[in-house]
N, C-alpha and C positions, 0 to 999 in steps of 0.2 A: 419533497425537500430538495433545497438545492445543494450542489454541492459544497459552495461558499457554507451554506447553511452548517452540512453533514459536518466541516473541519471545526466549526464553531462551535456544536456538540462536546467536544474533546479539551477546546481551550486553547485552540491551536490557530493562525490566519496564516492560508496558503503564499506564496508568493507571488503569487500571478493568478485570478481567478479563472483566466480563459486555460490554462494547462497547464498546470500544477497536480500533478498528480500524488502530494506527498505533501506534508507541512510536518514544522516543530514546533514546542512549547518556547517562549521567551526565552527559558532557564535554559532550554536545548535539553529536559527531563521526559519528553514526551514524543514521540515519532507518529505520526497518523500515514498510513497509506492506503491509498484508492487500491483495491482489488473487484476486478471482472467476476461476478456472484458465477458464471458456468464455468470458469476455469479451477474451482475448488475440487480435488480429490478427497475422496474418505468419508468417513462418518463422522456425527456430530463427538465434539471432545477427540479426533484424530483428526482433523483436517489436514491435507495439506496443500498448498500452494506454490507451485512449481512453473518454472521457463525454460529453455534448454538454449535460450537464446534472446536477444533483442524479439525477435519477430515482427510484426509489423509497426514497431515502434519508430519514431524517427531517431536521430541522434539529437533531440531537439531542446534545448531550455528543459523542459519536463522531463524528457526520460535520464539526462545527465543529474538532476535535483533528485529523483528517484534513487540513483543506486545513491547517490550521497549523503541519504537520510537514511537506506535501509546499513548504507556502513557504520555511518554515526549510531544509529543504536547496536549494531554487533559490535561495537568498541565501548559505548560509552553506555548502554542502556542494558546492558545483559540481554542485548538481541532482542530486547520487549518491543513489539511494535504495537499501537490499534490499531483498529480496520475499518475503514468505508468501503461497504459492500455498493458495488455498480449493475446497474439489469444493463445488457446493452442495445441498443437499438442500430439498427445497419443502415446506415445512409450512403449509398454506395460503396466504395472500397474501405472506405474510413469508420471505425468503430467510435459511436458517439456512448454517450448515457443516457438512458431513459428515465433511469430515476436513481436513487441512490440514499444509503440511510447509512447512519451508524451501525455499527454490532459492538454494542459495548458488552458483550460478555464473551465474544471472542478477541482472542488476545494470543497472536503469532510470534512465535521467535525466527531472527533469521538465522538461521545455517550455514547458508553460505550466498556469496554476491560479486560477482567478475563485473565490473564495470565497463570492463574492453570488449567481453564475448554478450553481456547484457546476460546473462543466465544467475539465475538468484532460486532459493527454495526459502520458503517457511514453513515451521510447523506450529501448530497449535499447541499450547501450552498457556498455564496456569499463572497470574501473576506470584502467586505463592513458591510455584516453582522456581524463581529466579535467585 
């Protein structure tokens, strides 16, 4: 599936389909974001999803639209995000996608999201929870 594909699952069209790493619903009711499938900590129903930093992100169109969409829903969304899960493939220094699907039955809240330092956590959570 592509990634174009994975955002259109949700109901959502990215901003840019070369690096967009995030989209919204129209209504701005819905947050999608790309998450790297080997960067998940925990077990199923505790996941969590953790940065301590920008890391090899650029400061680029994509990673500025990322924390702006994971703020937008810790303000507006009760930190509900969905998830496209990413396999990654290495093509030299640069982390591409190899393939990528929805996980429509996981569903993260954000916690917290520094847009200067780039460090954000999510946790797994229920949408009932909210």
């Amino acid at each position: 599936m592509s990634h174009t594909e994975a955002f259109k699952t949700y109901g959502v069209k990215p901003r840019n389909a070369n690096w967009s790493w995030s989209a919204r619903s129209e209504d701005d009711k819905v947050v999608v974001v790309t998450l790297w499938k080997d960067e998940f900590i925990g077990t199923a129903g505790q996941m969590i999803y953790s940065r301590p930093s920008r890391g090899d992100w650029s400061n680029g169109p994509g990673f500025r639209y990322f924390m702006e969409d994971l703020l937008w829903a810790r303000d507006h969304c009760n930190g509900i995000v969905r998830v496209i899960v990413a396999t990654p493939k290495q093509d030299g220094q640069t982390r591409r996608i190899a393939e990528c699907y929805p996980q429509e039955r996981l569903v993260m809240r954000v916690v917290d999201a520094d847009p200067v330092s780039g460090a954000f956590r999510l946790e797994q959570t229920t949408i009932g929870s909210e």
